[in-house]
Residue frames as qw, qx, qy, qz and C-alpha x, y, z in Angstrom:
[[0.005, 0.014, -0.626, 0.780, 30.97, 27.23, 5.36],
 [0.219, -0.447, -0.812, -0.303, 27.28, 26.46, 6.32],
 [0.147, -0.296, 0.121, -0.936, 25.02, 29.25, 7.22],
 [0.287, -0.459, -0.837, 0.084, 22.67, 28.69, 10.12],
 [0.111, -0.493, 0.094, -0.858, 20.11, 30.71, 11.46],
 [0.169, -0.025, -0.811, 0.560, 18.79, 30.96, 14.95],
 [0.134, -0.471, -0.104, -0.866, 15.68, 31.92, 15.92],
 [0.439, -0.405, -0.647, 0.474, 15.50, 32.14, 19.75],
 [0.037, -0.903, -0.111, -0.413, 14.00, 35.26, 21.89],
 [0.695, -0.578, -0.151, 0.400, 16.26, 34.17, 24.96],
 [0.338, 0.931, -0.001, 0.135, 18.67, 36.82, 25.30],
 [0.564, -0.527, 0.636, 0.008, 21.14, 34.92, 27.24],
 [0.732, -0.121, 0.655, 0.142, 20.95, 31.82, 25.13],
 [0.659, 0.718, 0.223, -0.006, 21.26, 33.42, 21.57],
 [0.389, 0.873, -0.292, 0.049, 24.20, 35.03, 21.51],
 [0.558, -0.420, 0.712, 0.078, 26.28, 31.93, 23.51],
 [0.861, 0.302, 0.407, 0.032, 24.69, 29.98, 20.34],
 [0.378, 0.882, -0.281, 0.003, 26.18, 32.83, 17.82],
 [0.198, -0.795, 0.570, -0.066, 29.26, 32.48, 19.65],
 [0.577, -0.288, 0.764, 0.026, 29.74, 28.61, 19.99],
 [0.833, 0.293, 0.468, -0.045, 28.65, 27.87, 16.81],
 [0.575, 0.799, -0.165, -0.061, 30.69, 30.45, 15.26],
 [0.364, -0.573, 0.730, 0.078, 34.11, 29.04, 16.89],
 [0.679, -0.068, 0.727, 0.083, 33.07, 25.78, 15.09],
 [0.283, -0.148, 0.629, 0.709, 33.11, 27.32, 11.64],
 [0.225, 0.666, 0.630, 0.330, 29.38, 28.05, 10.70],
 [0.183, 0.066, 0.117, 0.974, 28.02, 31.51, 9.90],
 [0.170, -0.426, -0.862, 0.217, 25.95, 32.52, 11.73],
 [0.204, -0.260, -0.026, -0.943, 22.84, 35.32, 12.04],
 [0.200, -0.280, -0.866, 0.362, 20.18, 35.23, 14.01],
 [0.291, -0.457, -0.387, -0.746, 16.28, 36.31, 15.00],
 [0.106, -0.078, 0.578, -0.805, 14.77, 37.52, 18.10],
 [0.643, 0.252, 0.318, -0.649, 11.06, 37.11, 17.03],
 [0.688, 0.072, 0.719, -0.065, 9.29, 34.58, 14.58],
 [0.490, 0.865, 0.040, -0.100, 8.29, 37.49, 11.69],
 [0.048, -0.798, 0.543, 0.256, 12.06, 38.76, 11.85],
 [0.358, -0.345, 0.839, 0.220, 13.48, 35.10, 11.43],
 [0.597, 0.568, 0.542, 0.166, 10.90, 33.71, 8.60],
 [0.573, 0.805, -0.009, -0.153, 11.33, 36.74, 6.62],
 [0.046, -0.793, 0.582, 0.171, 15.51, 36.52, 7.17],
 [0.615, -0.077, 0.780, 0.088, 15.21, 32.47, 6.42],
 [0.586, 0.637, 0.484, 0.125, 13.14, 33.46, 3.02],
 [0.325, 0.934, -0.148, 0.008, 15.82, 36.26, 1.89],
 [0.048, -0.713, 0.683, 0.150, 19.20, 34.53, 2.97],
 [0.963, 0.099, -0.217, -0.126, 18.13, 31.16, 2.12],
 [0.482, -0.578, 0.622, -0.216, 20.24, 29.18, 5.18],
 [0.437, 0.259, -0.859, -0.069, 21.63, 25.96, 4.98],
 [0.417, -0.376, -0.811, 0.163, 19.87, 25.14, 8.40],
 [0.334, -0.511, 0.102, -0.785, 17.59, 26.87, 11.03],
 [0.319, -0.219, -0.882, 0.267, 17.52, 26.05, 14.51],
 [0.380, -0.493, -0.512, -0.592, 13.75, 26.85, 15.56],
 [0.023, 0.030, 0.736, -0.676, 12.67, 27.79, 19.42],
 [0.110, -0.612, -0.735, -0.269, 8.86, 27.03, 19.77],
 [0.450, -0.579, -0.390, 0.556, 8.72, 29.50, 22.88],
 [0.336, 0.277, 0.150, 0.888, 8.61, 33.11, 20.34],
 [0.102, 0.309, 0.335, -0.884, 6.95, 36.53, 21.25],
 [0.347, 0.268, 0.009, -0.899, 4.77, 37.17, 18.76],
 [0.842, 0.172, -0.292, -0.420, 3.72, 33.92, 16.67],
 [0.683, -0.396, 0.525, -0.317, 4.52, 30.52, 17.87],
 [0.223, -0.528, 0.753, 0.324, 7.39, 28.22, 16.99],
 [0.414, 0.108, 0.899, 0.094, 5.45, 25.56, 15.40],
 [0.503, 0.721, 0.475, -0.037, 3.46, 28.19, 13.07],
 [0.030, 0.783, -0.524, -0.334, 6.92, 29.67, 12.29],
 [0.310, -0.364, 0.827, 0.296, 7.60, 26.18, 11.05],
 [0.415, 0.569, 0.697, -0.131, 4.03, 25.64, 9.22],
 [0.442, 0.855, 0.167, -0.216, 4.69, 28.98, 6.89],
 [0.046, -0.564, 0.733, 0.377, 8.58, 28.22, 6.25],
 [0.539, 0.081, 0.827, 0.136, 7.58, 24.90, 5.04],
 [0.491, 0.686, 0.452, -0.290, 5.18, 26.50, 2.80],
 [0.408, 0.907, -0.041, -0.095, 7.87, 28.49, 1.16],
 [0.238, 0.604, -0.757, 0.075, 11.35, 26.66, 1.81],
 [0.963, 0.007, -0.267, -0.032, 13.02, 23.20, 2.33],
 [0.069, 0.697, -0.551, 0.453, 15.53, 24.78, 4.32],
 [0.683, -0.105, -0.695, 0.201, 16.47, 21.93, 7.06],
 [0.408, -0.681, -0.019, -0.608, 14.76, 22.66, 10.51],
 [0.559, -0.198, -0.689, 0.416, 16.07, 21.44, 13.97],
 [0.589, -0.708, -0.142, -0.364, 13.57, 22.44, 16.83],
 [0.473, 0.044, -0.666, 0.575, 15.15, 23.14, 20.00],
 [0.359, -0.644, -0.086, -0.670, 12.75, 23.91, 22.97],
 [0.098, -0.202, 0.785, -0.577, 12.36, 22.98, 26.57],
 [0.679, -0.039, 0.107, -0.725, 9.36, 21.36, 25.51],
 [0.168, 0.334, -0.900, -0.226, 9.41, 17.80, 25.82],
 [0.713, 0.099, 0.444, -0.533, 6.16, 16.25, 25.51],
 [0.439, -0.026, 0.719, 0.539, 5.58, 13.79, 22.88],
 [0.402, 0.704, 0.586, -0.014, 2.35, 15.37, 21.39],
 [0.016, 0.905, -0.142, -0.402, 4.86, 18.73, 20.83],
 [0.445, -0.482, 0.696, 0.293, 7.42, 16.60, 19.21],
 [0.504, 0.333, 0.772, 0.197, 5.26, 14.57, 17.13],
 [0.415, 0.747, 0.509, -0.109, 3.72, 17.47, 15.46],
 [0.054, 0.885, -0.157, -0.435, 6.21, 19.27, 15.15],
 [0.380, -0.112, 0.859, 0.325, 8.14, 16.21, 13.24],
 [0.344, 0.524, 0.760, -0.169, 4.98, 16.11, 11.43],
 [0.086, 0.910, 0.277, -0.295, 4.97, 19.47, 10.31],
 [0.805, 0.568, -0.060, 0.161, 8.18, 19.19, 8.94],
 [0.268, -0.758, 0.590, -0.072, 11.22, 19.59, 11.51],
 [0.876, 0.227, -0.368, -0.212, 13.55, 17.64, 10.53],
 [0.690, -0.018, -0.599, 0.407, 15.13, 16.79, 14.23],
 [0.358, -0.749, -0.156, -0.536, 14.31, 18.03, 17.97],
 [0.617, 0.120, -0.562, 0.537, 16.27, 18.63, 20.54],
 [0.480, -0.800, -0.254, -0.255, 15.16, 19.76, 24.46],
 [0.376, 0.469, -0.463, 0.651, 16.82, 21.87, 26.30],
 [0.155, -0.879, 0.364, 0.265, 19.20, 22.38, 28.14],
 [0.937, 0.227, 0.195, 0.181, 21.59, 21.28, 25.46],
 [0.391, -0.668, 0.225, 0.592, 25.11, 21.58, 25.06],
 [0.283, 0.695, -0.241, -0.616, 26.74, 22.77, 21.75],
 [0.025, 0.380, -0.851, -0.362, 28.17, 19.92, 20.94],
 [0.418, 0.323, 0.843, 0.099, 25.18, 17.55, 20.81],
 [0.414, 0.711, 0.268, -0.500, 23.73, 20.12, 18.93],
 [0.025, -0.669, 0.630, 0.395, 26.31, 20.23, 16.61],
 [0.260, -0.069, 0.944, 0.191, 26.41, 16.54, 16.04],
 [0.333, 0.630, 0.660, -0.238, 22.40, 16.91, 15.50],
 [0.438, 0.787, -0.305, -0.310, 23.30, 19.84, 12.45],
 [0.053, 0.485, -0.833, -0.259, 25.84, 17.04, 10.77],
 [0.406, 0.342, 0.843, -0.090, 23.05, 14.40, 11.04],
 [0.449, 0.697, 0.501, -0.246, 20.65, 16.46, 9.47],
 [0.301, 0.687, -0.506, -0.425, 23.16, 18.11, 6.62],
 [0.310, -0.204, 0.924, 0.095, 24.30, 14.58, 6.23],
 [0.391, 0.477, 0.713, -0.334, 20.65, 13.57, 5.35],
 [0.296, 0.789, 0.359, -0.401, 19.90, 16.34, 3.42],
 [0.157, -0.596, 0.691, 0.378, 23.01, 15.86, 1.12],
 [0.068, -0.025, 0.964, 0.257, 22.56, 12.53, 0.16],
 [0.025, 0.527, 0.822, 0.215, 18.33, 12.97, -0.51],
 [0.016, 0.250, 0.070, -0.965, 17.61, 16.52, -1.15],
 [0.517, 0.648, 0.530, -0.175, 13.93, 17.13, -2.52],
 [0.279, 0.238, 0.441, 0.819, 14.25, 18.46, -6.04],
 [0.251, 0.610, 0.291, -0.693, 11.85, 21.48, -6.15],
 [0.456, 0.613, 0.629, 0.146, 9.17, 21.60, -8.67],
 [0.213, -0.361, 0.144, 0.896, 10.43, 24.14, -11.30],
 [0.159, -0.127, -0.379, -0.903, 7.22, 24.20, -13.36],
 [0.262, 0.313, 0.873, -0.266, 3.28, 23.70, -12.82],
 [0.282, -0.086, -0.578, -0.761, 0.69, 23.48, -15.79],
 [0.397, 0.382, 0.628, -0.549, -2.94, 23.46, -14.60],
 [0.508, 0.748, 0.378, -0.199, -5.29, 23.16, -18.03],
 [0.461, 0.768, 0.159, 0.416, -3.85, 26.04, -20.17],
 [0.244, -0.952, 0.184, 0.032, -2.19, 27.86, -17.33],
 [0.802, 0.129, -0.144, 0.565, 1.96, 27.14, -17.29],
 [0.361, -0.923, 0.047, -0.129, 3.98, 28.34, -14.36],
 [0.644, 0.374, -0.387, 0.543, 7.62, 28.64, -14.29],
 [0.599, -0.772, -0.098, 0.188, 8.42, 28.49, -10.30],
 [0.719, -0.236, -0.055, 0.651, 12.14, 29.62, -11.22],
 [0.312, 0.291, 0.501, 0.753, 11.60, 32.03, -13.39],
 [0.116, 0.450, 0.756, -0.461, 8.48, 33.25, -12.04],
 [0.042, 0.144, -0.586, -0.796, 6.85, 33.63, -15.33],
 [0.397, 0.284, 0.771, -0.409, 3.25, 32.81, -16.02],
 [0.137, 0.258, -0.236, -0.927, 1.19, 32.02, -19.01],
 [0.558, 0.279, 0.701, -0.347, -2.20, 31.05, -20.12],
 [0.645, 0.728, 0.134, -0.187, -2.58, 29.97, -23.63],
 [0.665, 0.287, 0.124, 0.678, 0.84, 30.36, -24.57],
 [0.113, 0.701, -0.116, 0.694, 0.40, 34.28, -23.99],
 [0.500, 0.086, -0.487, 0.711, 2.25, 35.90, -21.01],
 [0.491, -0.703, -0.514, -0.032, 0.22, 36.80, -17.81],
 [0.100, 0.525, -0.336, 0.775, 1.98, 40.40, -16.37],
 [0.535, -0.817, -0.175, -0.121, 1.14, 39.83, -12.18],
 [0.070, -0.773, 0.532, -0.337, 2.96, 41.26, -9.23],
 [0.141, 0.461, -0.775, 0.408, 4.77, 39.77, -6.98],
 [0.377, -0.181, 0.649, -0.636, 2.17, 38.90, -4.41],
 [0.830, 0.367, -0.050, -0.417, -0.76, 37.45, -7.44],
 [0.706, 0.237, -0.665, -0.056, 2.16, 35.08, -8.92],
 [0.013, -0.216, 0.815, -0.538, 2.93, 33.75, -5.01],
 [0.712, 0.139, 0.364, -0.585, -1.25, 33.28, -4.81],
 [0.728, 0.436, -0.370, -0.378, -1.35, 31.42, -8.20],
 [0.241, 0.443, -0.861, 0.065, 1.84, 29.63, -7.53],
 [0.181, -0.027, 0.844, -0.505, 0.43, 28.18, -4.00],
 [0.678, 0.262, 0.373, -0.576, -2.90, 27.60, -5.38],
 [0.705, 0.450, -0.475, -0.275, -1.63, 25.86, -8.41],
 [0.052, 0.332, -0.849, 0.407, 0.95, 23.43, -6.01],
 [0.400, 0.040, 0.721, -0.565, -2.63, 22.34, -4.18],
 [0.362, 0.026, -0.543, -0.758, -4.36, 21.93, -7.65],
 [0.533, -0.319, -0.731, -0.282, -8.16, 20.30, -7.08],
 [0.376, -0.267, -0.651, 0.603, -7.98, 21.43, -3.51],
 [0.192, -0.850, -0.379, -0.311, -10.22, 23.33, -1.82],
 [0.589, -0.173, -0.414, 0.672, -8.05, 25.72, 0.09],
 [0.257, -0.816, -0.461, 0.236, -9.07, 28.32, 2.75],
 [0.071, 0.894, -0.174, 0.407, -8.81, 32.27, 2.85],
 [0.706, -0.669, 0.222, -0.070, -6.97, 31.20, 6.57],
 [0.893, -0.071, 0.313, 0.316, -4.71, 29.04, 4.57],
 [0.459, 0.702, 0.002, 0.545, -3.73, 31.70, 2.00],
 [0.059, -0.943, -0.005, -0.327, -3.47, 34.35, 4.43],
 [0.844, -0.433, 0.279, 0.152, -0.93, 31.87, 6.54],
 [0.795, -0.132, 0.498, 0.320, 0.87, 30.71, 4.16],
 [0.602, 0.480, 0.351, 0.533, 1.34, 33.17, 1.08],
 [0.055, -0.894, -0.067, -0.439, 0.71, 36.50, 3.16],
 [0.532, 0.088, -0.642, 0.544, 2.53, 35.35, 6.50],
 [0.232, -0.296, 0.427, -0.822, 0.12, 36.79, 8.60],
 [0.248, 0.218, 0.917, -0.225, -2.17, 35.46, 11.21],
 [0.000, 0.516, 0.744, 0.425, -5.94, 35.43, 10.52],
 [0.013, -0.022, 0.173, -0.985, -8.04, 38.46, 10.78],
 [0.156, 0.448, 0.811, -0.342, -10.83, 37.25, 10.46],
 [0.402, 0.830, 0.125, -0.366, -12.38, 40.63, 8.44],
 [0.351, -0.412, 0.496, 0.679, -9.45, 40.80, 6.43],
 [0.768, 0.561, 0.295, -0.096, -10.07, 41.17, 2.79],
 [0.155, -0.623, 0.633, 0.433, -6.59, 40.72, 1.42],
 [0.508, 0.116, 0.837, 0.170, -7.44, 37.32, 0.24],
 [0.403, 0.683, 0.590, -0.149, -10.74, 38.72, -1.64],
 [0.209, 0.893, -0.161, -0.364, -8.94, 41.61, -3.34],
 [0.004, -0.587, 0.663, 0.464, -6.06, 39.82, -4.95],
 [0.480, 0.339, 0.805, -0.086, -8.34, 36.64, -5.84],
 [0.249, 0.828, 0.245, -0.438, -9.94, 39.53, -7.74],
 [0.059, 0.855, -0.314, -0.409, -7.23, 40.93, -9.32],
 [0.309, -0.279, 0.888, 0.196, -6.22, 37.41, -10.44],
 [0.545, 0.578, 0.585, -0.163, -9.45, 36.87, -12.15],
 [0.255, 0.885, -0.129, -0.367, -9.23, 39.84, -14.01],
 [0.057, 0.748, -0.547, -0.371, -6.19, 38.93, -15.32],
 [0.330, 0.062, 0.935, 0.113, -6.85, 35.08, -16.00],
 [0.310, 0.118, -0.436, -0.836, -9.76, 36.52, -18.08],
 [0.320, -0.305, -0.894, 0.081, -12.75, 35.49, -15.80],
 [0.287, -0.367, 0.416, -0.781, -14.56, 36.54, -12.79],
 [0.319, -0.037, 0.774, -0.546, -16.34, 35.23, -9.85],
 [0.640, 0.276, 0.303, -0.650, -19.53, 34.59, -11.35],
 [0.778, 0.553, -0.005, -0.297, -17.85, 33.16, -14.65],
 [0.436, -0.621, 0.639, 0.121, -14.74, 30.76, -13.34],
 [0.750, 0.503, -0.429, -0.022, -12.72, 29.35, -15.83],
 [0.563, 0.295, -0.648, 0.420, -9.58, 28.22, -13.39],
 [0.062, 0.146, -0.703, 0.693, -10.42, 29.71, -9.60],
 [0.576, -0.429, -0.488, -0.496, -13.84, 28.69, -8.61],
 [0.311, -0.396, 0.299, -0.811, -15.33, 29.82, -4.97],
 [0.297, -0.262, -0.855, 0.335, -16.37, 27.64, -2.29],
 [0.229, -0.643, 0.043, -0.730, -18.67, 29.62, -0.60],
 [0.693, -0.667, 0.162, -0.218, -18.05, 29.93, 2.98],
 [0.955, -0.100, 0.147, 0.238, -14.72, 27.43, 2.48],
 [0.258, -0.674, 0.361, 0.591, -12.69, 28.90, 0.01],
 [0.492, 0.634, -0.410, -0.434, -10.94, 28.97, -3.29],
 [0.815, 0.059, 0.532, 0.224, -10.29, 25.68, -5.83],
 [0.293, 0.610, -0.532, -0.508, -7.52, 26.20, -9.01],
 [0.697, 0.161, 0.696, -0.063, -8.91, 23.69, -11.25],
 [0.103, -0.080, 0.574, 0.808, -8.44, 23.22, -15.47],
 [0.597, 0.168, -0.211, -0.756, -11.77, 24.03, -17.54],
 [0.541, -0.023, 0.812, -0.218, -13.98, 21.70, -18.11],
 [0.105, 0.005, -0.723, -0.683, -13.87, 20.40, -22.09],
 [0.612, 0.347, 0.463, -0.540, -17.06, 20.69, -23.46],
 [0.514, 0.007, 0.807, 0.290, -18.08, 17.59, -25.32],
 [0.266, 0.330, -0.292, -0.857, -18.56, 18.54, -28.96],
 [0.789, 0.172, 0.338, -0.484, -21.53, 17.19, -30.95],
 [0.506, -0.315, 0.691, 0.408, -20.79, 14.04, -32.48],
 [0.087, -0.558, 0.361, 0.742, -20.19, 14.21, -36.30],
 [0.252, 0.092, -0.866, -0.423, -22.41, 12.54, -38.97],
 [0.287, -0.274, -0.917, -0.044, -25.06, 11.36, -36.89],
 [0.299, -0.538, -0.325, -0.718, -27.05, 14.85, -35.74],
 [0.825, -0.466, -0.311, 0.077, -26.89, 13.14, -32.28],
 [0.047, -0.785, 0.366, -0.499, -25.51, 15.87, -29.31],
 [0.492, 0.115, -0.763, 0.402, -23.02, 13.73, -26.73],
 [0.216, -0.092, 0.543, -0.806, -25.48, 15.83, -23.96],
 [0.746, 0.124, 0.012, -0.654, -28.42, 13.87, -25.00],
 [0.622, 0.181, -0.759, -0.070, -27.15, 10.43, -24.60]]
């Protein structure tokens, strides 16, 4: 049986979905707000989510920008929006099928069997390790070590690492972390980012001033990059590789 979640705020048109979709055999649960339904899409891991842009508190298309970040769960937008510049981006962004209401169950329906179909026969594999330099990250496991010896972080530090290791060489913003690894919007003061950045140093056996792996944009943000080998002097001939 394939588990779908809703997340609509209508209160008319959510529980007709519950209802008609459960007659047709899926299991169904459902979210009133965008927070409620990301966090319930990243703890029951669905088979599909159908996605109103139209939410109270954060807006459908940055509900679908911070699931991507953290699942491949299959996404089918359904809004009353039917421009193409809404469509496109949200396609873009990673829905993987949009549908504008008013719509009845059944084309919906058919539109979840397309997209399971799809996603059946060419599922991404998910990357189950990432080695930067000396670092090695087990994404299943969520294990982490540098050198060979085992890196003790919490929960929130391996989820920074992880996502900053995934973007390796990238320069990626405090806005982008704070989106996409914290789920919240920007604050603009915030110093979440800056404190666990921190705390990650520390434990990578660094710091701001002396980056071995996270090195500091200023004013941009953070880059996870491997050391850079320094060239040793060459042997026999008294003659340092920095002086060629």
């Amino acid at each position: 049986m394939a588990q779908v979640l809703i997340i609509e705020d209508d209160a008319r048109i959510r529980p007709l979905l519950m209802r008609s979709l459960g007659e047709r055999g899926y299991a169904v649960s459902s979210a009133p707000t965008g927070m409620q339904g990301l966090s319930m899409a990243v703890e029951t891991r669905p088979d599909l989510v159908i996605l109103d842009l139209g939410l109270p508190d954060v807006d459908g298309t940055q509900v679908l920008s911070m699931l991507r970040s953290v699942s491949d769960v299959p996404v089918i937008v359904a809004s009353a929006r039917d421009d193409d510049p809404t469509l496109v981006s949200c396609l873009d962004a990673g829905a993987d099928d949009y549908v504008v209401k008013p719509y009845t169950t059944a084309q919906l329906e058919a539109r979840i069997r397309a997209v399971m179909r799809r996603v059946g026969s060419g599922a991404r594999a998910p990357r189950t390790s990432l080695v930067v330099g000396g670092l090695e990250i087990d994404v299943a496991a969520r294990r982490t070590t540098l050198d060979g010896t085992p890196v003790d972080l919490s929960p929130r530090e391996f989820d920074l690492l992880r996502h900053l290791a995934e973007r390796e060489g990238e320069v990626v913003t405090k806005k982008e972390l704070l989106t996409d690894v914290w789920n919240q919007a920007w604050g603009g003061s915030d110093k979440t980012v800056d404190v666990h950045l921190s705390w990650l140093r520390r434990k990578l056996g660094e710091s701001a001033s002396q980056p071995r792996y996270l090195h500091t944009v200023r004013g941009v943000g953070v880059r996870l990059a491997a050391p850079e080998v320094t060239p040793r002097a060459v042997t026999g001939t008294g003659v340092d590789p920095g002086d060629v």
